[in-house]
C-alpha positions as a LaTeX table, in Angstrom:
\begin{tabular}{lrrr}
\hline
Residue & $x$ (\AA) & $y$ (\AA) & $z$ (\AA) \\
\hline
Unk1 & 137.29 & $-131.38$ & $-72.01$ \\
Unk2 & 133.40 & $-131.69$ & $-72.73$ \\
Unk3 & 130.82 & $-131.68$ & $-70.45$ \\
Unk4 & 130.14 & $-135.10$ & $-70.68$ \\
Unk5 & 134.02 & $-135.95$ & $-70.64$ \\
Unk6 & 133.87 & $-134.06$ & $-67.06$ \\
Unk7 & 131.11 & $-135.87$ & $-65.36$ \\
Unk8 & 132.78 & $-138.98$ & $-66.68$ \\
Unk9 & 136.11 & $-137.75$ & $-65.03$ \\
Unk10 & 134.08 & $-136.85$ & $-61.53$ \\
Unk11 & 132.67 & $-139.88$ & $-61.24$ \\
Unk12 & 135.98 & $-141.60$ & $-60.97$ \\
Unk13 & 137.50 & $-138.19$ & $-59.00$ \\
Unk14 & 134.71 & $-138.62$ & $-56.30$ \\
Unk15 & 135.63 & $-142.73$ & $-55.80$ \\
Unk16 & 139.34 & $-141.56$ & $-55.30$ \\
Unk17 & 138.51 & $-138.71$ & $-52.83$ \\
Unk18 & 135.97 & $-140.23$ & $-50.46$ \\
Unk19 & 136.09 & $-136.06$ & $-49.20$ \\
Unk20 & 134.60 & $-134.64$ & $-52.40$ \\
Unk21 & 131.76 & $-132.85$ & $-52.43$ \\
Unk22 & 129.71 & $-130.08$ & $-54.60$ \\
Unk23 & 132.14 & $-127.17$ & $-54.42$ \\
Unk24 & 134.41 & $-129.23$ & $-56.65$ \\
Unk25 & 131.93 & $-130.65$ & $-58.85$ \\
Unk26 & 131.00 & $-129.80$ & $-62.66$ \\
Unk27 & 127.41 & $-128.98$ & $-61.63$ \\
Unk28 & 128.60 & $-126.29$ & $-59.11$ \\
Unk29 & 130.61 & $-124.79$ & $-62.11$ \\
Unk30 & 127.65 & $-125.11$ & $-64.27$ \\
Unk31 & 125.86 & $-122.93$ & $-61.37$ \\
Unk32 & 128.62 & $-120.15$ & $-61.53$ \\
Unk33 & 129.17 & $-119.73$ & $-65.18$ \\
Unk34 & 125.28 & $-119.70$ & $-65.25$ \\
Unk35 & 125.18 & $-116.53$ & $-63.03$ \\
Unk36 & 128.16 & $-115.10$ & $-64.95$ \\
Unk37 & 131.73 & $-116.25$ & $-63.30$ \\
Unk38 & 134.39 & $-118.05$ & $-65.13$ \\
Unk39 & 135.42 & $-121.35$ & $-64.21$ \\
Unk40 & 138.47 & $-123.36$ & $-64.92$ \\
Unk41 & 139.28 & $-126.95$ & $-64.76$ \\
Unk42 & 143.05 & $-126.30$ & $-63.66$ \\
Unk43 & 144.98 & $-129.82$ & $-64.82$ \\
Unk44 & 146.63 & $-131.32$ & $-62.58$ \\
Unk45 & 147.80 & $-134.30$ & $-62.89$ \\
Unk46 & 147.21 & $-136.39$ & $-59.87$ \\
Unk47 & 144.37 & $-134.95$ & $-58.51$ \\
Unk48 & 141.06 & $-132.03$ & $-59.38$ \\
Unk49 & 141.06 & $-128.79$ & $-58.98$ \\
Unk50 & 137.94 & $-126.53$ & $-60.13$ \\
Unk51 & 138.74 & $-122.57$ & $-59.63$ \\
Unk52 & 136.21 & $-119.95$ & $-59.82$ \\
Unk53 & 137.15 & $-116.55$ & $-61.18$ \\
Unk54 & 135.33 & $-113.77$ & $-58.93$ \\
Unk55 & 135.43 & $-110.26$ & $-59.76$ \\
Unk56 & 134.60 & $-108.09$ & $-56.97$ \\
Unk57 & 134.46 & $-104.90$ & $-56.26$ \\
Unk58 & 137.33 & $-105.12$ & $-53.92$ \\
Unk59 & 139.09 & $-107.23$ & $-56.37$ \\
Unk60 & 139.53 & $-109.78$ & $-58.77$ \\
Unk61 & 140.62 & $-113.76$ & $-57.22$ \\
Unk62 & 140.43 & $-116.78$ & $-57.73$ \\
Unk63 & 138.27 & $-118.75$ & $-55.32$ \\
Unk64 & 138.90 & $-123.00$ & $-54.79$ \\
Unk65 & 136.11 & $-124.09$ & $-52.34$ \\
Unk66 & 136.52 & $-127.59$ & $-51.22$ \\
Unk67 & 139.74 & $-128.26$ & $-53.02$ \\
Unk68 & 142.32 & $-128.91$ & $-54.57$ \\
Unk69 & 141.27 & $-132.62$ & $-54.14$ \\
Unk70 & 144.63 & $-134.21$ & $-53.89$ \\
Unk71 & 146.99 & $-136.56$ & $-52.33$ \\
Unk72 & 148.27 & $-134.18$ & $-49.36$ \\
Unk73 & 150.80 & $-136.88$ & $-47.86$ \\
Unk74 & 152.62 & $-136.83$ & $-51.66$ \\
Unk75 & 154.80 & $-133.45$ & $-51.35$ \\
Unk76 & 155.63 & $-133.62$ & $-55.17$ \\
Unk77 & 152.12 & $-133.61$ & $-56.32$ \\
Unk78 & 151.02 & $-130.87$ & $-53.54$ \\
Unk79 & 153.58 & $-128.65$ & $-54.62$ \\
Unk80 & 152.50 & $-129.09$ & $-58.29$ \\
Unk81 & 149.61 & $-128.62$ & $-57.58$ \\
Unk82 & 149.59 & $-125.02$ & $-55.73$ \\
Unk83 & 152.30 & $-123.84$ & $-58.55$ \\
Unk84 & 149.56 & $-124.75$ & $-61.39$ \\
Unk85 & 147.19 & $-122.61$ & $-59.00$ \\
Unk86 & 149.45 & $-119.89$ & $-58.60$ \\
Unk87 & 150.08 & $-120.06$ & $-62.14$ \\
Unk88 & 146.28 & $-119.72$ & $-63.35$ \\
Unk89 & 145.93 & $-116.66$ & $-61.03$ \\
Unk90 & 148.92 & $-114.88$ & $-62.55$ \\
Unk91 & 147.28 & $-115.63$ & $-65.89$ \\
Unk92 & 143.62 & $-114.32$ & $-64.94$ \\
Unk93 & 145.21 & $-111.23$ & $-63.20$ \\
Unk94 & 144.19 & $-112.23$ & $-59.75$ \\
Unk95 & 145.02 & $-109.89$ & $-56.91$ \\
Unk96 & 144.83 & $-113.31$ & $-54.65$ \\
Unk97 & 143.56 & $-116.79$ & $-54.56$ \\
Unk98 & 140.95 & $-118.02$ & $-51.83$ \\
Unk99 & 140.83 & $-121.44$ & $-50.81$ \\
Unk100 & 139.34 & $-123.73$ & $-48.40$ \\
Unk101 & 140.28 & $-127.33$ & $-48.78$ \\
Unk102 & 138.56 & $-130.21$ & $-47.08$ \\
Unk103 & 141.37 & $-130.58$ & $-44.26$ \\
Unk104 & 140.37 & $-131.10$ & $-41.02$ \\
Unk105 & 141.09 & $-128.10$ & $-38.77$ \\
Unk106 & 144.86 & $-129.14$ & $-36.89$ \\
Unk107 & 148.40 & $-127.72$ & $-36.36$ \\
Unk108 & 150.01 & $-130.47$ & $-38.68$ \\
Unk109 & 147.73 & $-129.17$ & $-41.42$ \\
Unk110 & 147.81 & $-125.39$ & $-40.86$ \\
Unk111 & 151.74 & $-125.49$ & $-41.22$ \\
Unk112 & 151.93 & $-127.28$ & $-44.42$ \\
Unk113 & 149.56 & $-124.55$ & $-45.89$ \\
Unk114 & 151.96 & $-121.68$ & $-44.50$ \\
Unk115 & 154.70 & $-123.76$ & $-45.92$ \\
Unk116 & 152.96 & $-123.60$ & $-49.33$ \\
Unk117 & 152.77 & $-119.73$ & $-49.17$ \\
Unk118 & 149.42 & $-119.92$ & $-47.67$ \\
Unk119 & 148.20 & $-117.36$ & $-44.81$ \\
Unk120 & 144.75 & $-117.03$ & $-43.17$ \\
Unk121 & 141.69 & $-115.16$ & $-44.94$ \\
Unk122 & 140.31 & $-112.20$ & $-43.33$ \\
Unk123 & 136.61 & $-114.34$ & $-44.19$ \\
Unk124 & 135.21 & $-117.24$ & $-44.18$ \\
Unk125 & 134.75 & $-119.80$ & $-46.90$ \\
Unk126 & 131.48 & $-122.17$ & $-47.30$ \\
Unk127 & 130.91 & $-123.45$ & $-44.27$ \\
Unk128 & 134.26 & $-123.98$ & $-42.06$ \\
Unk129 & 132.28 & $-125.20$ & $-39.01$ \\
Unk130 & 129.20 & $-127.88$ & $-39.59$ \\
Unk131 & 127.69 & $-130.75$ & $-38.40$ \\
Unk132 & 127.78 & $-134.15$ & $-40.39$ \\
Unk133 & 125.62 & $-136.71$ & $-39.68$ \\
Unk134 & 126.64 & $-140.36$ & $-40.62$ \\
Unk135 & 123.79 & $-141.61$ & $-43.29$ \\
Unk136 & 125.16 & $-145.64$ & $-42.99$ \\
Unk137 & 123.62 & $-145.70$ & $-39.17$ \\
Unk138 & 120.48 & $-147.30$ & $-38.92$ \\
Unk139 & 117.20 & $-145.05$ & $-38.41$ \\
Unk140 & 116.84 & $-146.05$ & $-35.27$ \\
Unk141 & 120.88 & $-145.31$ & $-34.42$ \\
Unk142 & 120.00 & $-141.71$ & $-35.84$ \\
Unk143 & 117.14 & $-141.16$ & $-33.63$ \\
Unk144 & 118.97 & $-142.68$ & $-30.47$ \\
Unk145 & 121.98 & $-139.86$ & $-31.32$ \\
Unk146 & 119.71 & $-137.11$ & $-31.43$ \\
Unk147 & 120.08 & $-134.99$ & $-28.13$ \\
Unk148 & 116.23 & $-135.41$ & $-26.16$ \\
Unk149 & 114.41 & $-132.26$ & $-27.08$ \\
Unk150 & 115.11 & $-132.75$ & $-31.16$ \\
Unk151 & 113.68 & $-136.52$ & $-30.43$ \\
Unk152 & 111.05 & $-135.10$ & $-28.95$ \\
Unk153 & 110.27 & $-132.31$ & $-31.40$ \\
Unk154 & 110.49 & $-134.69$ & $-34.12$ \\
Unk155 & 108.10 & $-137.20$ & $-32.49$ \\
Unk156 & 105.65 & $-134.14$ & $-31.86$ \\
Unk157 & 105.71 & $-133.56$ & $-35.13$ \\
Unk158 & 104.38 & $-136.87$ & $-36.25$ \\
Unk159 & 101.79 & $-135.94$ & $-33.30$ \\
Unk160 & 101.02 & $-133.09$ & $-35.20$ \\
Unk161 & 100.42 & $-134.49$ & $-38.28$ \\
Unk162 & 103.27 & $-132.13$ & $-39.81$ \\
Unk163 & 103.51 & $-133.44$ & $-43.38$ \\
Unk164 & 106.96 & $-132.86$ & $-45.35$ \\
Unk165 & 107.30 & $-133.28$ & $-49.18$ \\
Unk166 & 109.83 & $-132.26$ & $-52.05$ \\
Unk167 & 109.75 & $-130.92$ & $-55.50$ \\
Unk168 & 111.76 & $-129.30$ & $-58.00$ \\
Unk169 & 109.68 & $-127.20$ & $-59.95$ \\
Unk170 & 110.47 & $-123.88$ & $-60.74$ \\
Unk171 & 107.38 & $-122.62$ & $-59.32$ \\
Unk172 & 108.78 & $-123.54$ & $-56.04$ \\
Unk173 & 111.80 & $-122.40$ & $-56.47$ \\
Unk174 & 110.29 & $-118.80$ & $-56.56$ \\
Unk175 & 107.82 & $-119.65$ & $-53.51$ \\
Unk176 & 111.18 & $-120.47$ & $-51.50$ \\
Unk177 & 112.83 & $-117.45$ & $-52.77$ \\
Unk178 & 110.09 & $-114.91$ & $-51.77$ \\
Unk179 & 109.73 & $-116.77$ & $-48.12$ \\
Unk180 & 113.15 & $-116.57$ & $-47.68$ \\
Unk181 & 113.58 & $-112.94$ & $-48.75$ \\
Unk182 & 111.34 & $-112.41$ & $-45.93$ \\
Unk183 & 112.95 & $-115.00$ & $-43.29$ \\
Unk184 & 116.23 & $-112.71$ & $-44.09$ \\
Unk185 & 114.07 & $-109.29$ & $-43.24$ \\
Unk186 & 113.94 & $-111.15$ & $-39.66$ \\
Unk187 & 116.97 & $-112.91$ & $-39.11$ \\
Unk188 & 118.97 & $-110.29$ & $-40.56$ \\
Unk189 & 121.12 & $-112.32$ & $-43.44$ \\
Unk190 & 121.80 & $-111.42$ & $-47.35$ \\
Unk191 & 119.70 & $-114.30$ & $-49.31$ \\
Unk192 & 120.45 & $-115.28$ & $-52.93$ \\
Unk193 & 118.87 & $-113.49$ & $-55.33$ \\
Unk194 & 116.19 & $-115.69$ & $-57.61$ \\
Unk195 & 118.78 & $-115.60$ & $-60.88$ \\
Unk196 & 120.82 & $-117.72$ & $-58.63$ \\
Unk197 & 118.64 & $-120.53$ & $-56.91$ \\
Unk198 & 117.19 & $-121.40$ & $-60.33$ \\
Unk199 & 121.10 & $-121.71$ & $-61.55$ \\
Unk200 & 121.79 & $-124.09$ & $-58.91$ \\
Unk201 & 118.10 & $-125.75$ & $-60.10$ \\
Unk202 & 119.28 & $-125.98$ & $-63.47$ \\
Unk203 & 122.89 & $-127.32$ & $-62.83$ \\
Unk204 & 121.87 & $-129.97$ & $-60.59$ \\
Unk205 & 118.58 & $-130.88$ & $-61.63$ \\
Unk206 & 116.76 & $-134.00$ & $-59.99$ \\
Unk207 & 119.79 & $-133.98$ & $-57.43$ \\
Unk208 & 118.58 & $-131.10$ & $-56.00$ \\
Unk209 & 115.31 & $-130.75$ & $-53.86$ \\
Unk210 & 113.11 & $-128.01$ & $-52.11$ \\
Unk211 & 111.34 & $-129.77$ & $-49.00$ \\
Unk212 & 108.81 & $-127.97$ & $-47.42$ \\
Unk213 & 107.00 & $-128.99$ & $-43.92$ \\
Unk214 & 103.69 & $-128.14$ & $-43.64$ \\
Unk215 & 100.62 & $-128.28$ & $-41.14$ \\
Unk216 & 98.14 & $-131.05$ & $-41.65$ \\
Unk217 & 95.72 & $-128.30$ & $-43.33$ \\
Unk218 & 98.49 & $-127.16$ & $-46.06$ \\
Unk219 & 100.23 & $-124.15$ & $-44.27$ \\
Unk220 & 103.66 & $-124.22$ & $-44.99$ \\
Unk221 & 106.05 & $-123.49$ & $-42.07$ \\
Unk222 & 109.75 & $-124.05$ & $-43.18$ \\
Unk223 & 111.66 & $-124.96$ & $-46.16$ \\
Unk224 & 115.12 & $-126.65$ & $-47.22$ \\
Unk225 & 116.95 & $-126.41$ & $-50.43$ \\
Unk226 & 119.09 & $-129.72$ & $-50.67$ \\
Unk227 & 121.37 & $-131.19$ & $-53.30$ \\
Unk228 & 124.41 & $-133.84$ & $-53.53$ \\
Unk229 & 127.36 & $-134.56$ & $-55.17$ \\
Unk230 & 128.75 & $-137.93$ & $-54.22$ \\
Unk231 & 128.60 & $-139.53$ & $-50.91$ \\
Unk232 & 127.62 & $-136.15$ & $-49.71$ \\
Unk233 & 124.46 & $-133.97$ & $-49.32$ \\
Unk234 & 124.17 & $-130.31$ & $-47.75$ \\
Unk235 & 120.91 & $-128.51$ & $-46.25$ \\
Unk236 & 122.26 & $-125.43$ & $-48.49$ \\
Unk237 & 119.75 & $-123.14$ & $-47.87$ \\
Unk238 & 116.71 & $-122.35$ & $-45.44$ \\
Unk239 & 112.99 & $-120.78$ & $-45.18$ \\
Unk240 & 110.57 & $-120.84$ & $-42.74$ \\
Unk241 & 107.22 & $-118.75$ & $-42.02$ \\
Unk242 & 106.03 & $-117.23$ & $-38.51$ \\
Unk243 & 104.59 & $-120.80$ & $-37.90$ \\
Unk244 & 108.05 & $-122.19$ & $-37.43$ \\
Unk245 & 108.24 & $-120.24$ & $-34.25$ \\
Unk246 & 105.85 & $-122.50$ & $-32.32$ \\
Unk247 & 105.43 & $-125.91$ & $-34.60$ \\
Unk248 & 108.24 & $-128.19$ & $-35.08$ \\
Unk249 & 108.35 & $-127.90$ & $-38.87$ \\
Unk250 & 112.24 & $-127.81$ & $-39.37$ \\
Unk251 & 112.37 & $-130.61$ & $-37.10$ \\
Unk252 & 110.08 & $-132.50$ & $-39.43$ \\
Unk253 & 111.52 & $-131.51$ & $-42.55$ \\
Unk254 & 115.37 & $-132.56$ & $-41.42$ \\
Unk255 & 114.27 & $-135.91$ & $-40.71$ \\
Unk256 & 112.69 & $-136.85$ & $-43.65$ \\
Unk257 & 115.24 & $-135.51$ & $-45.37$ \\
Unk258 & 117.76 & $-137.74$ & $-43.31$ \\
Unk259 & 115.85 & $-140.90$ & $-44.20$ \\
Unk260 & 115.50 & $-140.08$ & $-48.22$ \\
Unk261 & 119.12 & $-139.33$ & $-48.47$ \\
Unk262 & 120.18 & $-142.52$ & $-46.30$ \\
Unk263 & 117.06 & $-144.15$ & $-48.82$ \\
Unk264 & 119.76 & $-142.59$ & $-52.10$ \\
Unk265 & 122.47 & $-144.31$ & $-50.76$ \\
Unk266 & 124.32 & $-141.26$ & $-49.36$ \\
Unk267 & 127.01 & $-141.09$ & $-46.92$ \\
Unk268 & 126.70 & $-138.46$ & $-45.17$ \\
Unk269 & 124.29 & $-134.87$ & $-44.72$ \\
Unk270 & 126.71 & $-131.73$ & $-44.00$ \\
Unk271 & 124.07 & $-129.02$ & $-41.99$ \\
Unk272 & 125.80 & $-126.35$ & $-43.57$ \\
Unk273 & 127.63 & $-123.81$ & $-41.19$ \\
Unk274 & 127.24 & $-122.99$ & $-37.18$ \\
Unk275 & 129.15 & $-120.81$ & $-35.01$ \\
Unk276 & 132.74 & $-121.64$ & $-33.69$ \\
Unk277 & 132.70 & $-122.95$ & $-30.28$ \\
Unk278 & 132.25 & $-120.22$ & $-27.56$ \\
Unk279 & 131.33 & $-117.59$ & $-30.30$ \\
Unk280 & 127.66 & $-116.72$ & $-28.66$ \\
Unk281 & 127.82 & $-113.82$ & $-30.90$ \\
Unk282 & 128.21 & $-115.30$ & $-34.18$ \\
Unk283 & 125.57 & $-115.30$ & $-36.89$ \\
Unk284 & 124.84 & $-118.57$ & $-36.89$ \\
Unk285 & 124.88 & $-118.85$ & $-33.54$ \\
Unk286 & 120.86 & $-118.90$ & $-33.28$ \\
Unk287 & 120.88 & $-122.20$ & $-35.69$ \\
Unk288 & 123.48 & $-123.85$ & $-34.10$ \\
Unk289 & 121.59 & $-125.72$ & $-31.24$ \\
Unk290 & 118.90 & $-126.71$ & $-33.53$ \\
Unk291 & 121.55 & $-128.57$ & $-36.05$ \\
Unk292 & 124.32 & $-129.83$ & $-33.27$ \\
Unk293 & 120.80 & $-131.49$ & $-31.84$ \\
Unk294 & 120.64 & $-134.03$ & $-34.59$ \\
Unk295 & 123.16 & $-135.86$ & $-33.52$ \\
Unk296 & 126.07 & $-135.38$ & $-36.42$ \\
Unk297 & 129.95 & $-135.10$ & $-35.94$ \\
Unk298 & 130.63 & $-131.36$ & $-35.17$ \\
Unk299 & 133.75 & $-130.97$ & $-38.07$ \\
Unk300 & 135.68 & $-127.81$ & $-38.14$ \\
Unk301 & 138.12 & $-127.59$ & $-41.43$ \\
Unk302 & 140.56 & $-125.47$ & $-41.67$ \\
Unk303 & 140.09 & $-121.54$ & $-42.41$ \\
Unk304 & 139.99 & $-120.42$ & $-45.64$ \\
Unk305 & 143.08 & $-119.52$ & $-46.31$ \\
Unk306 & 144.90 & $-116.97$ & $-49.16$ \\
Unk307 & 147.60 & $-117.09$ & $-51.50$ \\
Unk308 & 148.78 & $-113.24$ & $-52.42$ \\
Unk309 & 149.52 & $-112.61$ & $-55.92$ \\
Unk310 & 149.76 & $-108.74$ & $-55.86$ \\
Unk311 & 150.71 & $-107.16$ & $-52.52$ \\
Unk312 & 148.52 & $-104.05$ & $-53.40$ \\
Unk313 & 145.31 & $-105.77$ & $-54.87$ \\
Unk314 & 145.22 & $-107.95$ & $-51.98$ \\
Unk315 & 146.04 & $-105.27$ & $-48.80$ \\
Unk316 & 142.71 & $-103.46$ & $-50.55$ \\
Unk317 & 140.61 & $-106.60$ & $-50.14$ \\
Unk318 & 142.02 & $-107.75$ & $-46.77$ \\
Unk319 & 141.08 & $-103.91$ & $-45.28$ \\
Unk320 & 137.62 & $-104.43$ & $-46.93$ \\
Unk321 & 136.93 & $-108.13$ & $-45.54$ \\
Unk322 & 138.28 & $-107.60$ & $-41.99$ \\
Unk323 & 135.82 & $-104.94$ & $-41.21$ \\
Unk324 & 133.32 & $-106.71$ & $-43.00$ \\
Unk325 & 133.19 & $-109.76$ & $-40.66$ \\
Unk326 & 133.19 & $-107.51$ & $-37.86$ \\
Unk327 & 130.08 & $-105.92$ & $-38.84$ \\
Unk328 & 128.57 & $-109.21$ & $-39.89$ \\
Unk329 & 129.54 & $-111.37$ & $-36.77$ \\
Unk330 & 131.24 & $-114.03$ & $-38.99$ \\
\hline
\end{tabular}
């Protein structure tokens, strides 16, 4: 299948999975291949499934975020589906596959995945736990379901004269990457590397964005890489400056944000990842208030879950992962 032949097949893939978003799309295989992974179209017949091949140093799998996009209430095309999977892992030598499909977080849903040979990961997998805000309300609906102190830090921005624009130059692309390489020193998080932001640039070009929010005499105080696939947008990555700690820049830049997208015709904006409920600990614990303020649908999918291949491979990679998380508060 071509390029082209594969956008033309999304297009119709995203109007029969109203779910879809990015981590299935051709762009975010364009993004991986660009910074050196294999990807593979896996064909299945009634539904899409894009697998990434990631070789790590604790092993080789096969990672499938925010898929396979299927018909999960049809048994017979589920369980073709995860045999095809299993199937391209054997073939690419993969210790394990890692996947994370957009299925709400329930009982009913966990136990057809165990019935499919599936078990829990010992990490997570983009984003389990986000907020979603619903992009058909009205403006005025989306202000009214913001909680009081992010209506009120929004409306002191305007006070402020905090100004908030886009752009997708390259240029910015390596401002944002040396402000967040220093927002990372202080909040204590791995950022990506520049090779990678200007992959995602170059795979999804004018549907992704770098806002910035700025004080009235050009200081800039916090940044948001943005991009969308579908109904759906994500705030994928963030920035800010020492300003952010007493001007309500990211309060600013989220809202204009909100009303372009809604302005696009998008659905709906996915925050991107806070903490589990009751985990004060967690690493995103700290950003958590600030996006659960806006007003969204707090939606917890189900964990990522894995799909052993080789016993040994995989016991080496579980060991690994389960201390890592530990260490990282994930």
């Amino acid at each position: 299948m071509t390029s082209k032949e594969r956008e033309v097949a999304w297009e119709k893939v995203e109007q029969t999975f109203p779910e879809a978003n990015f981590l299935q799309s051709p762009a975010w295989a364009k993004v991986n291949e660009l910074i050196g992974h294999k990807t593979i179209f896996l064909p299945l017949e009634a539904g899409w499934c894009l697998g990434i091949v990631k070789n790590a140093k604790r092993g080789r799998y096969l990672e499938i975020g925010g898929g396979p996009l299927i018909d999960w209430q049809d048994g017979k095309a589920v369980e073709e589906a995860f045999a095809e999977i299993r199937q391209v892992a054997k073939q690419e030598k993969c210790a394990f596959v890692r996947l994370r499909p957009q299925l709400r977080a329930s009982a009913e849903n966990l136990k057809l995945l165990a019935s499919l040979g599936c078990q829990k990961a010992p990490m997570h997998l983009h984003a389990e736990h986000t907020v979603m805000i619903d992009l058909t309300k009205s403006e005025d609906e989306l202000l009214a379901n913001m909680r009081r102190q992010t209506r009120y830090e929004v409306r002191r921005s305007e006070k402020l004269g905090i100004g908030v624009w886009h752009s997708n130059t390259e240029k910015i692309y390596h401002e944002f990457q040396q402000v967040q390489a220093e927002t990372a020193v202080r909040q204590g998080f791995v950022p990506p590397n520049l090779k990678t932001l200007l992959a995602e640039r170059a795979a999804f070009g004018d549907q992704a964005r770098i806002y910035v929010a700025e004080t009235h005499d050009k200081h800039p105080i916090a940044y948001g890489l943005i991009f969308w696939s579908g109904r759906e947008a994500e705030y994928f990555e963030a920035a800010s400056t020492d300003l952010n700690r007493k001007l309500p820049g990211a309060y600013a830049l989220q809202w204009r944000v909100m009303r372009d997208l809604k302005a696009l015709g998008l659905k709906r904006y996915n925050l991107w990842g806070i903490a589990p409920k009751g985990a004060k600990n967690h690493r995103y614990s700290g950003v958590t208030t600030f996006k659960t303020g806006f007003g969204g649908e707090v939606v917890e999918f189900i964990p990522a879950q894995d799909i052993i291949i080789s016993k040994i491979g995989y016991t080496k990679d579980w060991l690994i992962e389960s201390v890592r998380r530990k260490v990282r508060k994930l």
